[in-house]
N, C-alpha and C positions, 0 to 999 in steps of 0.2 A: 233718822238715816234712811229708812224704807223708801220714802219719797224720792229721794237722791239715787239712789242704787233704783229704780224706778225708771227715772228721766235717762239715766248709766246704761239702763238696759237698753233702753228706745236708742242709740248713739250707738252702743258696744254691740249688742249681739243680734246675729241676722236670722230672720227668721220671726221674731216679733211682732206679734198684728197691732198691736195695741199698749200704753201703760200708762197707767192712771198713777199719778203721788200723791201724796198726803202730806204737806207741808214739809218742801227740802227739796233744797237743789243741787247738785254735785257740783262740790270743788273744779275751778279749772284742768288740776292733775289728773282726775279722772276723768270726766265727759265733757265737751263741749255741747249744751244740747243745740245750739245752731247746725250743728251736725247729726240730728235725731235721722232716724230714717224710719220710724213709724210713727203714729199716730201719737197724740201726748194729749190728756188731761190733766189738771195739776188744781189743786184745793190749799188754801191759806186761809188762817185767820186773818183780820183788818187789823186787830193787837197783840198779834206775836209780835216777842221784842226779842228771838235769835237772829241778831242782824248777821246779813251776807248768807245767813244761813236759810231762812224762812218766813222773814219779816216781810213788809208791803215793799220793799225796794227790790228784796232779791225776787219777790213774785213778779214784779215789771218788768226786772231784767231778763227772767225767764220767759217774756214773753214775747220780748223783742226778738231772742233769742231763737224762740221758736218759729215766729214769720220768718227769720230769715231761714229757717231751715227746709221751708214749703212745704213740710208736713202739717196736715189738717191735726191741729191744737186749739184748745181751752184752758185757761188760766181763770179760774173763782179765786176772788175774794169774798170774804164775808162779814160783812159787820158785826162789832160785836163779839167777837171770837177769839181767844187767842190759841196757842201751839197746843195741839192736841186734842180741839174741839170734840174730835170723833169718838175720839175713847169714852165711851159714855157706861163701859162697866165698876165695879164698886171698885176697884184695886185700883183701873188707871184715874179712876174721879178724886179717889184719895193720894195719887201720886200728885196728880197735879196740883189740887189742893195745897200737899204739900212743896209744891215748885209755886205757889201765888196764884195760881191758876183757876180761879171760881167763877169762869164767865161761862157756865150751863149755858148752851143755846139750842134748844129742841129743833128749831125750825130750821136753822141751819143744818142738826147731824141730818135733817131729814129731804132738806132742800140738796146736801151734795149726797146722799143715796140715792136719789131720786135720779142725778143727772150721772152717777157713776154707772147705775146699772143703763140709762140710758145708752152712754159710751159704749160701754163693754157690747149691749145689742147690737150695736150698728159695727162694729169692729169684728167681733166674733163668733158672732152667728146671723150673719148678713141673709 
């Protein structure tokens, strides 16, 4: 849900420089992100399977969603990856585990760090 409430924020609340997700996109009820009005990066696995929620369709649709908003955005996908690639601590490796989740991909938590903190520089301490 953080990812979601993320994109919500870039839409909803003014003042916002920047917001980076984590896999999730907010329901229609809440945001439209064609209507973001800041900056948006957003991160997916290529094999999340919470469809409409997180999966590769709803990351496209967020993307679309976002050219139309003219806000300077990124949308990653990642091969290899599914919901929750980044939790790479013992508790979230064993929830996921326990959700079917065993697709470990170093290169990725390291390749969307690498462009997160990137964002965040360019957005927030310009």
């Amino acid at each position: 849900m953080g990812g979601a409430l993320s994109i919500a924020s870039a839409v909803l609340v003014p003042g916002i420089d920047a917001a980076v997700a984590f896999y999730g996109v907010p329901s229609s009820d809440l945001a439209d992100p064609s209507q973001a009005k800041a900056p948006v990066q957003a991160h997916f696995g290529e094999d999340d399977n919470f469809v409409g929620f997180s999966d590769v369709t709803a990351a496209k649709s967020l993307e679309q969603n976002l050219k139309s908003s003219g806000v300077p955005h990124e949308v990653h996908i990642y091969p290899g990856s599914g919901h929750a690639f980044m939790n790479t601590s013992p508790d979230g490796i064993k929830r996921r585990k326990g959700m079917g989740l065993d697709d470990e991909n170093e290169d990725a938590v390291e390749l969307a760090w690498s462009r997160f903190s990137s964002w965040m520089s360019r957005y927030l301490y310009p």
